[in-house]
BABANU-321621 format. One record per residue (C-alpha): x, y, z; residue in one letter; residue number from 1. Coordinates in Angstrom, 2 decimals. Last residue first. Example, Ala and Ser with C-alpha at 12.3 -4.5 7.8 and 13.67 -1.06 7.14 Angstrom:
REM BABANU-321621
REC       X       Y       Z vexlum drenfi
REC   13.67   -1.06    7.14      S      2
REC   12.30   -4.50    7.80      A      1
END
This chain:
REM BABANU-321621
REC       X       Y       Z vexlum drenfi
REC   27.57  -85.09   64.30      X    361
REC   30.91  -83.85   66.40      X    360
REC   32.97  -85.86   63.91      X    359
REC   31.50  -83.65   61.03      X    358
REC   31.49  -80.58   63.13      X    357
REC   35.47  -80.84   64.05      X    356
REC   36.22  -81.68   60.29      X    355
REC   34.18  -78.21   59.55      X    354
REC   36.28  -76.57   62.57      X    353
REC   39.39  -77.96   60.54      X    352
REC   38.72  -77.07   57.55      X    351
REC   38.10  -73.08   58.82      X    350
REC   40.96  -73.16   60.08      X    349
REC   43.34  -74.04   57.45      X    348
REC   41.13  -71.21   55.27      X    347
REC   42.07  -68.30   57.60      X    346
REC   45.54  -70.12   57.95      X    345
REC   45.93  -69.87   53.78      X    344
REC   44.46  -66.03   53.67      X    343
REC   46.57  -64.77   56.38      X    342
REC   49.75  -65.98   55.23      X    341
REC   50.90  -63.17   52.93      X    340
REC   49.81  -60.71   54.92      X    339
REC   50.86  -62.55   58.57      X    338
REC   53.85  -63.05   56.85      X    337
REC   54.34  -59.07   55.82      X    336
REC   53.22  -57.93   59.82      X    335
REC   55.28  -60.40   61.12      X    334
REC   58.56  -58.78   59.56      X    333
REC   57.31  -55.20   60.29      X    332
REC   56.73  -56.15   63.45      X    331
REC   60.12  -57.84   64.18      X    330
REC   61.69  -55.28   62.17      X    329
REC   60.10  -52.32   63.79      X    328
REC   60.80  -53.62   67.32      X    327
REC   64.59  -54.72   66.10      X    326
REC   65.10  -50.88   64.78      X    325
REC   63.48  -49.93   68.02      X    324
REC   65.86  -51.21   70.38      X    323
REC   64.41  -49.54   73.63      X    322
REC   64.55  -46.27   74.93      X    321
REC   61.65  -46.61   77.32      X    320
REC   59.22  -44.22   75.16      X    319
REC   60.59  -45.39   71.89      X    318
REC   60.12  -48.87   72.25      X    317
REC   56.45  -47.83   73.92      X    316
REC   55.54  -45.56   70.90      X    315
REC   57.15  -48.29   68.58      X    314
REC   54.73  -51.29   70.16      X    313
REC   51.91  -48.92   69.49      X    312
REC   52.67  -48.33   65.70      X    311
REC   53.43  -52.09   65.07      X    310
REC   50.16  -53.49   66.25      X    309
REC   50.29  -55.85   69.43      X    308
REC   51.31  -59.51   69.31      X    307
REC   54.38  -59.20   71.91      X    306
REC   57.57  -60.31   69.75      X    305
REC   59.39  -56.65   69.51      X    304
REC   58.24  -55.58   72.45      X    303
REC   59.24  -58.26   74.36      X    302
REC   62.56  -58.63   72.25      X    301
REC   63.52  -55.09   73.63      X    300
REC   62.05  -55.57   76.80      X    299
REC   64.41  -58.44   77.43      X    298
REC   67.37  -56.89   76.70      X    297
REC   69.29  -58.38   73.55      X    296
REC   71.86  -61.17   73.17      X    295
REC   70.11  -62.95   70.28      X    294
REC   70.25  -66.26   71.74      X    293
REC   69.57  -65.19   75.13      X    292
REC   66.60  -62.79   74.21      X    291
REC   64.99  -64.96   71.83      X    290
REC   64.23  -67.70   75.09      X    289
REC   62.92  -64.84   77.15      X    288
REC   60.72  -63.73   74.38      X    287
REC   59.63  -66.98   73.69      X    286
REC   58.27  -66.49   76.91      X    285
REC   56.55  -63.17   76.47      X    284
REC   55.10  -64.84   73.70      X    283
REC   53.14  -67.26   75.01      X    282
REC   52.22  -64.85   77.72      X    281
REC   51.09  -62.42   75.03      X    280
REC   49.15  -64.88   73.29      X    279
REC   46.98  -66.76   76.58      X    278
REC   46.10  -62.84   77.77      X    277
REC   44.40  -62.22   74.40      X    276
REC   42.91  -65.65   74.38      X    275
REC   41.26  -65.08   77.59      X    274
REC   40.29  -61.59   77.03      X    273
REC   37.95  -62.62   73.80      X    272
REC   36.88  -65.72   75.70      X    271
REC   35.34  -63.47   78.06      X    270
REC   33.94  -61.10   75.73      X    269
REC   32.12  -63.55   73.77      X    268
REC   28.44  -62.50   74.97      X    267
REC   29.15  -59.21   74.57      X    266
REC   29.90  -59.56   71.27      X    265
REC   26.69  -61.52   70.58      X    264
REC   24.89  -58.96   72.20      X    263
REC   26.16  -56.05   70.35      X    262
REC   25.44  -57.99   67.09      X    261
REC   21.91  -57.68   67.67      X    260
REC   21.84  -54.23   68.46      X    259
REC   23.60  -53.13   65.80      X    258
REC   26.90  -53.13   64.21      X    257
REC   27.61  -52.34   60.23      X    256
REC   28.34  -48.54   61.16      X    255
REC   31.02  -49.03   63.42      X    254
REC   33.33  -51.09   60.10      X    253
REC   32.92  -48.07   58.00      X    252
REC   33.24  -45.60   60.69      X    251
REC   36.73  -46.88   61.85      X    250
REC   37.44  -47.09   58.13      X    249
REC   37.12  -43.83   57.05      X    248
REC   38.18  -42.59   60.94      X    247
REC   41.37  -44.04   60.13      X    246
REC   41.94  -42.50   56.74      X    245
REC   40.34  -39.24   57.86      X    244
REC   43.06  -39.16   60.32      X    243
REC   45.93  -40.23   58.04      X    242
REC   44.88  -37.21   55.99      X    241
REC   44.24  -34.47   58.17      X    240
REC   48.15  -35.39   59.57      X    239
REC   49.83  -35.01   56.29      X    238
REC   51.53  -37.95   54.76      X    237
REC   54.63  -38.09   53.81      X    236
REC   56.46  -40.98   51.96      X    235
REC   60.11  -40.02   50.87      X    234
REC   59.89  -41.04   47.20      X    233
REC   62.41  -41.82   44.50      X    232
REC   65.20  -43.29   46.94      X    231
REC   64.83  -46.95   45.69      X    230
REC   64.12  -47.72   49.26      X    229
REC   61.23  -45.28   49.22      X    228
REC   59.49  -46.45   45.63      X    227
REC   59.68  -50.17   46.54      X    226
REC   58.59  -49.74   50.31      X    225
REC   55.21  -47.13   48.67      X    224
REC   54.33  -49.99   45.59      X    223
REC   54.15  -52.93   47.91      X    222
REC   52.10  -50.66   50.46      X    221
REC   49.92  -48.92   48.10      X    220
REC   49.50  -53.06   46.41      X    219
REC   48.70  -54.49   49.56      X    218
REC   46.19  -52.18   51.10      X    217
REC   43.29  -52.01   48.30      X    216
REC   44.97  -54.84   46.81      X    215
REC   43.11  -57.10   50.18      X    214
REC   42.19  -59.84   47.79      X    213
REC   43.32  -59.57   44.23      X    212
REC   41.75  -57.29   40.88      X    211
REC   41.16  -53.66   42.40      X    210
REC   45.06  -53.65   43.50      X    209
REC   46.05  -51.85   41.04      X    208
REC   43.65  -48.83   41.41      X    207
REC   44.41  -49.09   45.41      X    206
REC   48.23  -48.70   44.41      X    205
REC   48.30  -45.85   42.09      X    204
REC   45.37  -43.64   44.10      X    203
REC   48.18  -44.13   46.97      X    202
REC   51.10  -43.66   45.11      X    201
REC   49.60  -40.41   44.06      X    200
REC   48.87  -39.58   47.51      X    199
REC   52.68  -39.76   47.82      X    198
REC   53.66  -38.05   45.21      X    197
REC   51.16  -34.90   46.27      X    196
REC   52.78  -35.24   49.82      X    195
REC   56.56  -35.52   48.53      X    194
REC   55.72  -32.62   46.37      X    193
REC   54.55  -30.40   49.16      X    192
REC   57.26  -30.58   51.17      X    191
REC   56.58  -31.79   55.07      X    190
REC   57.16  -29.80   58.33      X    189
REC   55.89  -31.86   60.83      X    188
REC   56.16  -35.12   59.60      X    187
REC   53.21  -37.86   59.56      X    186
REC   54.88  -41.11   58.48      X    185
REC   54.50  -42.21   61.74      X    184
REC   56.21  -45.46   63.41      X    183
REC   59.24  -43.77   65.09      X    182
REC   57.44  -40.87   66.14      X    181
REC   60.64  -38.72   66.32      X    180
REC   61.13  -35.97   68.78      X    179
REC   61.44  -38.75   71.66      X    178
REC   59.63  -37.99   74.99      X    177
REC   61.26  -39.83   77.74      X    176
REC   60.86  -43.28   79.92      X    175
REC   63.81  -45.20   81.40      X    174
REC   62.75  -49.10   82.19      X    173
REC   62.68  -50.20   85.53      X    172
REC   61.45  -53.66   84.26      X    171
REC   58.28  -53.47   86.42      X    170
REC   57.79  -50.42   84.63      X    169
REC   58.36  -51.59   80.93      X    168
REC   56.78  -55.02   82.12      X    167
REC   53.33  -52.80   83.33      X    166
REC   53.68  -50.41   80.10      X    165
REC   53.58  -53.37   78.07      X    164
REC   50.87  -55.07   80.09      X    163
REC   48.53  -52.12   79.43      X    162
REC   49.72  -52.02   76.09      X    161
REC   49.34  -55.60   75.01      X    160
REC   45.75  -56.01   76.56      X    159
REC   44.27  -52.83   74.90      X    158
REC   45.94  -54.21   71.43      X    157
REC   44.59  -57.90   72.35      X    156
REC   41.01  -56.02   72.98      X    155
REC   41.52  -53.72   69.71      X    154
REC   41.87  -56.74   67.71      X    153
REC   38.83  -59.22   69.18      X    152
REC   36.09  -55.94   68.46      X    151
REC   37.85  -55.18   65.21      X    150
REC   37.28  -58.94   64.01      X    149
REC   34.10  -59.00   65.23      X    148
REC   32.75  -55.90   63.30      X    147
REC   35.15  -57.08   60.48      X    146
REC   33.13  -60.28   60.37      X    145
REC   35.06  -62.45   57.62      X    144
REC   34.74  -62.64   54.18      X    143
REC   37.85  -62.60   53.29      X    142
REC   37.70  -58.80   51.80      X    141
REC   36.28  -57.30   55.05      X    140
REC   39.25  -59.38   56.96      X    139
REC   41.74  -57.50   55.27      X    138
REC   40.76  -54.03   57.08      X    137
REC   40.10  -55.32   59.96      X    136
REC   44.04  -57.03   59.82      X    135
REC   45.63  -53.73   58.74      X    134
REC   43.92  -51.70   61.39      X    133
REC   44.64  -54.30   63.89      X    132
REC   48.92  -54.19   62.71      X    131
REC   49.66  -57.99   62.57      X    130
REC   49.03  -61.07   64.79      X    129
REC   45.68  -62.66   63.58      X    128
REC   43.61  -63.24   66.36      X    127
REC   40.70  -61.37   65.07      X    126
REC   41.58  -62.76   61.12      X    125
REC   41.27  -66.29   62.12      X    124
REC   38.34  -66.08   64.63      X    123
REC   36.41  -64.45   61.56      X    122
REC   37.42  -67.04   59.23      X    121
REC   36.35  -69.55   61.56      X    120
REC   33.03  -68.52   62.81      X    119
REC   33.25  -67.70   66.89      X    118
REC   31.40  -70.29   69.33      X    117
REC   33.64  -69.31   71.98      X    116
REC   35.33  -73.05   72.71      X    115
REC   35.72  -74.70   69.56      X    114
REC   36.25  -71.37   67.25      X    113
REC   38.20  -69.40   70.23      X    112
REC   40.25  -72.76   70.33      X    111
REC   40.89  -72.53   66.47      X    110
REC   42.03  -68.87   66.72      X    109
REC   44.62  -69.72   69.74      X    108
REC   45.94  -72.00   67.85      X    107
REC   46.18  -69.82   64.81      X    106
REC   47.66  -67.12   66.97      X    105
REC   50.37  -70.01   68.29      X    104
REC   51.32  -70.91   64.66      X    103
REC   51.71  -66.63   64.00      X    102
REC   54.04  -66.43   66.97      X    101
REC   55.95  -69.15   66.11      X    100
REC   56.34  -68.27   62.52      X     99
REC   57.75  -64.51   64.03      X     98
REC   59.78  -66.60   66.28      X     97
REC   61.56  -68.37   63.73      X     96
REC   62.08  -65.65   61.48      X     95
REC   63.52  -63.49   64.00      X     94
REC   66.04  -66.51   64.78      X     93
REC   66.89  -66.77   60.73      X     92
REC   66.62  -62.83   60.20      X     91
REC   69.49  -62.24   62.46      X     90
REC   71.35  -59.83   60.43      X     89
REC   69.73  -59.42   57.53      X     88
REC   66.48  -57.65   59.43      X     87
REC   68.20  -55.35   61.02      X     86
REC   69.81  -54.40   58.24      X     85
REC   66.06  -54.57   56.72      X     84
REC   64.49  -52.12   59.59      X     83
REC   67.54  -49.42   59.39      X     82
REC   67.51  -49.41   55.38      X     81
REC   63.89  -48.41   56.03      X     80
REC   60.29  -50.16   55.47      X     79
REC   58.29  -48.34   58.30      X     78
REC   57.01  -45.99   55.47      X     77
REC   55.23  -48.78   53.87      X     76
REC   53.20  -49.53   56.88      X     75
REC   51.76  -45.62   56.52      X     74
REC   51.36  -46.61   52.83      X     73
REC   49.41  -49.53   53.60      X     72
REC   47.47  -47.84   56.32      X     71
REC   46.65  -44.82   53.36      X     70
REC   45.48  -47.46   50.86      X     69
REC   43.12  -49.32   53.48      X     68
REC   41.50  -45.56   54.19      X     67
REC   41.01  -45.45   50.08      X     66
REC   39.45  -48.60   50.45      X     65
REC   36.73  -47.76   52.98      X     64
REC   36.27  -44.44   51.02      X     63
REC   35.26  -46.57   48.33      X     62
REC   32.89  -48.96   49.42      X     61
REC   30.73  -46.02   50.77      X     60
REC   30.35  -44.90   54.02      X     59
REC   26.85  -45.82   55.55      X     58
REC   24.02  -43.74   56.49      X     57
REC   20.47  -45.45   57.67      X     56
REC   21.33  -44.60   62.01      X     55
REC   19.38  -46.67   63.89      X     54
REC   20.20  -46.43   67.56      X     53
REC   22.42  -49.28   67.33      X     52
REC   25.02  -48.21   63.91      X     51
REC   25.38  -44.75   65.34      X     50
REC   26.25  -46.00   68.66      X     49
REC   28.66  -48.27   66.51      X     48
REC   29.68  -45.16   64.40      X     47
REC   30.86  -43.52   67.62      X     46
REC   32.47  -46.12   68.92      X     45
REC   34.34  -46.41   65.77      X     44
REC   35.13  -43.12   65.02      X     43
REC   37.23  -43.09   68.27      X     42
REC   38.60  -46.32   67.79      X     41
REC   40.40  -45.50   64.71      X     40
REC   41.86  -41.81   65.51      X     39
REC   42.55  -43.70   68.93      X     38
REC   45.02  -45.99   67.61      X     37
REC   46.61  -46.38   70.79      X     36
REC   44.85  -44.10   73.53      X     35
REC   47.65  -41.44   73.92      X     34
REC   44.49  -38.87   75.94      X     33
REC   44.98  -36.87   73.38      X     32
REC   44.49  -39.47   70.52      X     31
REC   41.58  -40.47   72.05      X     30
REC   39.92  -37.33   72.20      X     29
REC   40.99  -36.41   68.58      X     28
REC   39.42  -39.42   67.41      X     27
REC   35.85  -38.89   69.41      X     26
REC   36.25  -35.10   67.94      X     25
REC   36.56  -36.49   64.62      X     24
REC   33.85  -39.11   65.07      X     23
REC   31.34  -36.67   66.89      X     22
REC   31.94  -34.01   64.04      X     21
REC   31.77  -36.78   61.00      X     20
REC   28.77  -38.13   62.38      X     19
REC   26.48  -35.25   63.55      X     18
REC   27.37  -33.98   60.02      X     17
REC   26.13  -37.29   58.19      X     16
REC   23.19  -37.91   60.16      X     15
REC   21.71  -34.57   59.13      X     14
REC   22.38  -34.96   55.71      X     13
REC   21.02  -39.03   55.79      X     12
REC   17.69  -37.55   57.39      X     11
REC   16.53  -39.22   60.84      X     10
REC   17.46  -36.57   62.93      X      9
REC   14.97  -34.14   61.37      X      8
REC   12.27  -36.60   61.58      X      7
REC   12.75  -36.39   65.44      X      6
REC   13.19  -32.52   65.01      X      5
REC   10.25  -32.23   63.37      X      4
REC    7.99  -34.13   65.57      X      3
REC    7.09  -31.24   67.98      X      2
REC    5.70  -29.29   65.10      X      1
END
């Protein structure tokens, strides 16, 4: 009988609970200890360490989209009268250094493609300047790697906070709790209609979207900005909900790794770093540059440029009582072109790294 448990542990049931309690508790660690996007990360490391030892399970197509639907409505909530005035009133500049920022990341892409050994589309999506989440969950409908492409995210976004909070101390910067989570549409005392309408905007938007790229996450978060700056829905999402979301798609994209694939992200980790580093001093100095024309604070338009996702760059604006309405804009504002542009520089690159090959041969 002393093989039972072995086989035991090698049953989808029994896979499945030791999963979801090690991922939620993983998420819940993280998000104690103010990792950013922990409740991602956390089921992700576990689901890769499910992925190497073995493990047969795997969450199903559709849970993976319904977790893109609930990031696009979460990025939909971040659409407020606050962000677009912010927006209309030096949206030329902002504009300008949000294109910037994306031309440099697609730089920085092709280089990890000549000089890591990265495929193209994958290179393209992990250095991709948006919201991480967001961008993994695109990349699975490009084609790309999302294993890589969460692997090269979640470094820049470890990267961007840790030098963040560095600039925001070297800065002298004032820290404090703030009631409001400027980037969360997770409220503490929510009404019950707004929740079901909300969800229902969600099931709305990823049915729509079954028929274009990346609709799964577009169309909830198209459909989410219209309906709240019309005034006929306050998006709310209940904590449970944006958790399971994450850890939906954390697990989806830790599952697919495996020993194999460990290695070759091991092997890239350098150059993953490097170009990390590379894109937030790039644009740290535009930031300096931005600053003086659009007579801000520094950290303000550091935050607001630096190529982390929008909910961590909020926590710090918030934290060190920065301009957040130009750090959500800024964000919010890259995070739409980088959606819309994604696609078209993913493809851009991916000529040019053939054209490389051909003159290389």
């Amino acid at each position: 009988m002393s093989f039972l448990p072995r086989r035991l542990l090698h049953t989808p049931p029994v896979q499945w609970i030791a999963l979801l309690l090690l991922a939620g508790a993983g998420g819940q660690l993280l998000k104690f200890l103010q990792v950013p996007a922990g409740e991602f990360l956390g089921p992700m490391l576990v689901a890769i360490g499910f992925g190497v030892c073995g493990a047969s399970i795997r969450v199903h197509r559709h849970a993976f989209r319904l977790g893109q639907g609930a990031v696009g409505i979460l990025a939909a909530h971040s659409m407020t009268l606050a962000v677009l005035t912010s927006l209309a009133q030096s949206w030329p500049m902002m504009l300008f250094a949000t294109m910037l920022t994306v031309c440099l990341s697609a730089l920085v892409g092709l280089a990890m493609v000549r000089l890591g050994g990265i495929p193209a589309s994958t290179a393209a999506w992990g250095v991709a300047p948006g919201a991480a989440s967001v961008m993994v969950s695109m990349s699975e409908d490009f084609g790309a790697d999302s294993r890589v492409v969460a692997t090269m995210q979640y470094v820049r976004v470890v990267c961007v906070v840790l030098i963040g909070a560095l600039v925001s101390h070297w800065l002298g910067a004032p820290t404090g709790r703030s009631e409001l989570h400027a980037a969360s549409a997770v409220l503490p005392h929510f009404n019950l209609l707004d929740v079901v309408l909300t969800l229902a905007t969600l099931l709305a938007g990823v049915a729509l979207g079954n028929a274009i790229p990346a609709g799964a996450l577009l169309m909830p978060l198209l459909l989410g900005a219209v309906l709240q700056m019309s005034g006929l829905l306050q998006i709310t999402m209940p904590g449970w909900l944006l958790a399971t979301a994450y850890g939906a798609i954390g697990c989806y994209v830790g599952l697919g790794f495996d020993r194999l694939t460990i290695r070759y992200v091991w092997r890239r980790m350098p150059a993953m770093i490097l170009g990390a580093v590379v894109m937030i001093a790039v644009c740290a100095l535009s930031a300096f540059l931005l600053a003086a024309l659009l007579d801000k604070d520094f950290l303000s338009v550091y935050l607001a440029t630096s190529p982390g996702g929008l909910d961590s760059m909020a926590i710090i604006a918030v934290d060190t009582h920065s301009d957040v309405g130009l750090v959500l804009a800024m964000q919010t504002l890259r995070l739409f072109v980088v959606l819309l542009t994604g696609a078209y520089l993913a493809r851009l690159i991916i000529r040019l790294a053939s054209r490389w090959e051909v003159v290389r041969t």
